[in-house]
C-alpha positions as CSV (number, residue, x, y, z in Angstrom):
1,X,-92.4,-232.3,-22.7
2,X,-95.6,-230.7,-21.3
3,X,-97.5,-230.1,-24.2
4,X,-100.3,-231.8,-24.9
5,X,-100.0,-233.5,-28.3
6,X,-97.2,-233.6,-31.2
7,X,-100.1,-231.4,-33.2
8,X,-99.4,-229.0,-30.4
9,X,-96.2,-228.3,-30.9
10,X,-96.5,-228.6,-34.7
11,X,-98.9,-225.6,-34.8
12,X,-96.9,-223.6,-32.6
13,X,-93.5,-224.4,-34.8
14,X,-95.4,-223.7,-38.1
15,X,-97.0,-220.2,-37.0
16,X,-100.8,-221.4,-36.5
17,X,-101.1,-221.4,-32.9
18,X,-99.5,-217.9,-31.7
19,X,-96.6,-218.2,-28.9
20,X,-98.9,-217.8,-25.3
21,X,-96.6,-216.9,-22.5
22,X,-97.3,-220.7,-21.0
23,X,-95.1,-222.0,-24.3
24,X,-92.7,-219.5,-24.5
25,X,-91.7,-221.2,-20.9
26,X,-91.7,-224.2,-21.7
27,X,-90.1,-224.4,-25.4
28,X,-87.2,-221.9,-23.0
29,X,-87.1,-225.0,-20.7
30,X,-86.5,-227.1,-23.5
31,X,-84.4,-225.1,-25.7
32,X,-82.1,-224.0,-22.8
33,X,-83.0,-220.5,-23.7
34,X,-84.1,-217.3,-21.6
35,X,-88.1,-217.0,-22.8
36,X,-87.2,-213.4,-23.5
37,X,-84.9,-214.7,-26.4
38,X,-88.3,-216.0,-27.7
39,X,-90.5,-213.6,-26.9
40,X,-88.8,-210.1,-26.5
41,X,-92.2,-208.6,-24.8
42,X,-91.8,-211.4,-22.1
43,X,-88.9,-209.0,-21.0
44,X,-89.7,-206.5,-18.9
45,X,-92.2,-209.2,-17.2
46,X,-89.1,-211.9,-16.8
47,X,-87.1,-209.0,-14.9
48,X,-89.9,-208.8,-12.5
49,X,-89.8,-212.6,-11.8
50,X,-86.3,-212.9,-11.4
51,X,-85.7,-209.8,-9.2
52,X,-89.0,-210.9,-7.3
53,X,-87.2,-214.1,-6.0
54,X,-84.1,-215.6,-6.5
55,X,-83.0,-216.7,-9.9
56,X,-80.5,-219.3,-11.2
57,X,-79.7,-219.1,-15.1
58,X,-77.4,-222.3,-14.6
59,X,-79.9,-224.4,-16.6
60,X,-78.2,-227.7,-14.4
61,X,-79.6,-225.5,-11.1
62,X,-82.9,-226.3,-9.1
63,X,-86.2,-226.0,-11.9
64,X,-84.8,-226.3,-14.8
65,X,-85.0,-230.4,-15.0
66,X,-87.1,-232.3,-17.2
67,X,-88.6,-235.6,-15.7
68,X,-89.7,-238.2,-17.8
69,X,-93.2,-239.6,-16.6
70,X,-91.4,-242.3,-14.3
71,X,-89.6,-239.5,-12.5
72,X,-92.4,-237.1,-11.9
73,X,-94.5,-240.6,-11.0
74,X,-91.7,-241.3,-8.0
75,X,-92.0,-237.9,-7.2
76,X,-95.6,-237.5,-6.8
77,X,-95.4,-240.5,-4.5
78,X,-92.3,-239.2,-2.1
79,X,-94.8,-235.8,-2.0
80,X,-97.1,-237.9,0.3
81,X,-95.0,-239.4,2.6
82,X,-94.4,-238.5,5.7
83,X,-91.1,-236.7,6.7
84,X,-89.5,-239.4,8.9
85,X,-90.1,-241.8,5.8
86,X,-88.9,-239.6,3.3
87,X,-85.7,-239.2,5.4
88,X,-85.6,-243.1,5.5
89,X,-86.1,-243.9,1.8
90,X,-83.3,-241.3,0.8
91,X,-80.5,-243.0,3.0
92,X,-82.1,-246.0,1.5
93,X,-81.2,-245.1,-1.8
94,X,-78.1,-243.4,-1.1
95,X,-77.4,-246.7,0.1
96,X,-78.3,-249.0,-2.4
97,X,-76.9,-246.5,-5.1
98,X,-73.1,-246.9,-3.1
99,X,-73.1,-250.4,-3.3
100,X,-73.9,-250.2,-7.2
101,X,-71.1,-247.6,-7.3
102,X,-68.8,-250.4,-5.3
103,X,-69.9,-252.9,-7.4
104,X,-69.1,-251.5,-10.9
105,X,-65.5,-250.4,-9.3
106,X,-64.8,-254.0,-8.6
107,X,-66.1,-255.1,-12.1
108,X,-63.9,-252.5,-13.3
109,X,-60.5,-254.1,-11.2
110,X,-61.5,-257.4,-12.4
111,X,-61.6,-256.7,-15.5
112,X,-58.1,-254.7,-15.5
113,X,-57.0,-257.6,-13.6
114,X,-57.6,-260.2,-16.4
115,X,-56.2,-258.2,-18.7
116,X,-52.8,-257.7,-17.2
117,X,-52.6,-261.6,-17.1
């Protein structure tokens, strides 16, 4: 989630910790939320951001994703490899995730199949 601990959050839900700019991003991240929406005086410095680079507000678009710790562990490995391996390992997958998707589609007909019998 990128906090910490569950005390974390707790303190900043409850009012003890105050809102820092660094959670006010994240709890937008996880909220699906703008962090203006959380923090009004985050405003003028979120225009600057987004007009500094380019911004998607689709939250399904590039950097708004949570990983769990598996993804970000596969990521951090595919960051050190070389370029002519990463190239390999994703036509690998894309591979291997095709024949799962052929797979389940004949699963699928043989399963409609016994049923029409």
């Amino acid at each position: 989630m990128g906090f910490e601990t569950q005390s974390t959050v707790s303190h900043y839900l409850n009012g003890k910790a105050p809102l820092n700019t660094d959670a006010a991003l994240k709890f937008s991240v996880l909220l699906r939320v703008k962090p203006e929406e959380l923090r009004p005086d985050l405003a003028d410095l979120m225009n600057y951001v987004r007009s500094s680079g380019t911004y998607d507000d689709n939250f399904e678009g590039g950097g708004w994703r949570m990983v769990s710790r598996q993804q970000a562990d596969l990521l951090n490995l595919f960051d050190i490899l070389p370029e002519s391996e990463k190239e390999k390992l994703i036509d690998r997958l894309k591979g291997q995730n095709e024949l799962y998707k052929e797979a389940f589609q004949n699963m699928l007909a043989a399963q409609k199949r016994l049923k029409n019998q």
